[in-house]
C-alpha positions in Angstrom: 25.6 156.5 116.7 27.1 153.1 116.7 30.6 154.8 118.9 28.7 156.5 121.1 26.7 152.9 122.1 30.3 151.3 122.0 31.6 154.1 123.9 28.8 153.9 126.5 29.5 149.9 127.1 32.8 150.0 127.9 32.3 152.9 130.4 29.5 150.7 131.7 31.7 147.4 131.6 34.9 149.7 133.6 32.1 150.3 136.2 31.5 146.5 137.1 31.0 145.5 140.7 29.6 142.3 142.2 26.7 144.8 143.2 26.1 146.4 139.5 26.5 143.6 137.4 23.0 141.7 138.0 20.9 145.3 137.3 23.0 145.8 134.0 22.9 142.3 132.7 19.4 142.7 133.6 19.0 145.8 131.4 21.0 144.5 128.5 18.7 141.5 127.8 15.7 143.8 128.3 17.1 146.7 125.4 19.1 143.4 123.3 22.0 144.2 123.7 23.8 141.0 123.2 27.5 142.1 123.8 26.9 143.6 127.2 24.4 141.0 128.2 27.6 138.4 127.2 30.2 140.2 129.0 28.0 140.6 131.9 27.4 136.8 132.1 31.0 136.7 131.6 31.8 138.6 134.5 29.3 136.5 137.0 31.4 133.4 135.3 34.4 134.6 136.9 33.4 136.5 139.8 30.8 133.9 141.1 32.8 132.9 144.1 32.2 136.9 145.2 28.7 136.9 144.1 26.3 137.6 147.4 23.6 135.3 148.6 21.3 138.6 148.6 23.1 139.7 144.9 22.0 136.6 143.5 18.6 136.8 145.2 17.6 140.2 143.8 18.5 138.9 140.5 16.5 135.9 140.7 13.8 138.6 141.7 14.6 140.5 139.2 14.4 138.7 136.2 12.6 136.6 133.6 13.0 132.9 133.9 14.2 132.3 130.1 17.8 134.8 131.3 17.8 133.7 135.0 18.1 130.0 133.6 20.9 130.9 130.9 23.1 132.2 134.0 22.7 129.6 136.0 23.5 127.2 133.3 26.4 129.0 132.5 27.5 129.1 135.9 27.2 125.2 136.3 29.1 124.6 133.1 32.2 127.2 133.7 35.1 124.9 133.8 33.4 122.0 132.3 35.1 120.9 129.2 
């Protein structure tokens, strides 16, 4: 059971957009599962600058306050050493 989860994030990950990454990371906080929900942050860490006005506005819409506020922060500290 544990491939076929593994197996089904990294077809999930190979599938990231700007558009799909909000709805996943959305749905791997809400099921736990901590290594998509990472990678997902991950990918908004690096893709911010492509990141929609109306992307991040669904998400904010989207989610609970407690994982909107981990992004953000996460966002405002990429590159800070």
């Amino acid at each position: 059971m544990d491939d076929l989860k593994l197996a089904c994030e990294r077809h999930l990950l190979r599938q990231l957009t700007t558009k799909s990454v909000f709805p996943l990371l959305v749905q791997a906080d809400l099921y736990g599962v901590a290594s998509l929900k990472e990678s997902c942050i991950k990918y908004v860490l690096f893709h911010s600058p492509q990141l929609t006005t109306a992307a991040w506005k669904k998400f904010i819409s989207a989610v609970r306050p407690k994982l909107f506020a981990e992004v953000v922060i996460r966002v405002a500290l990429n590159g800070i050493d």
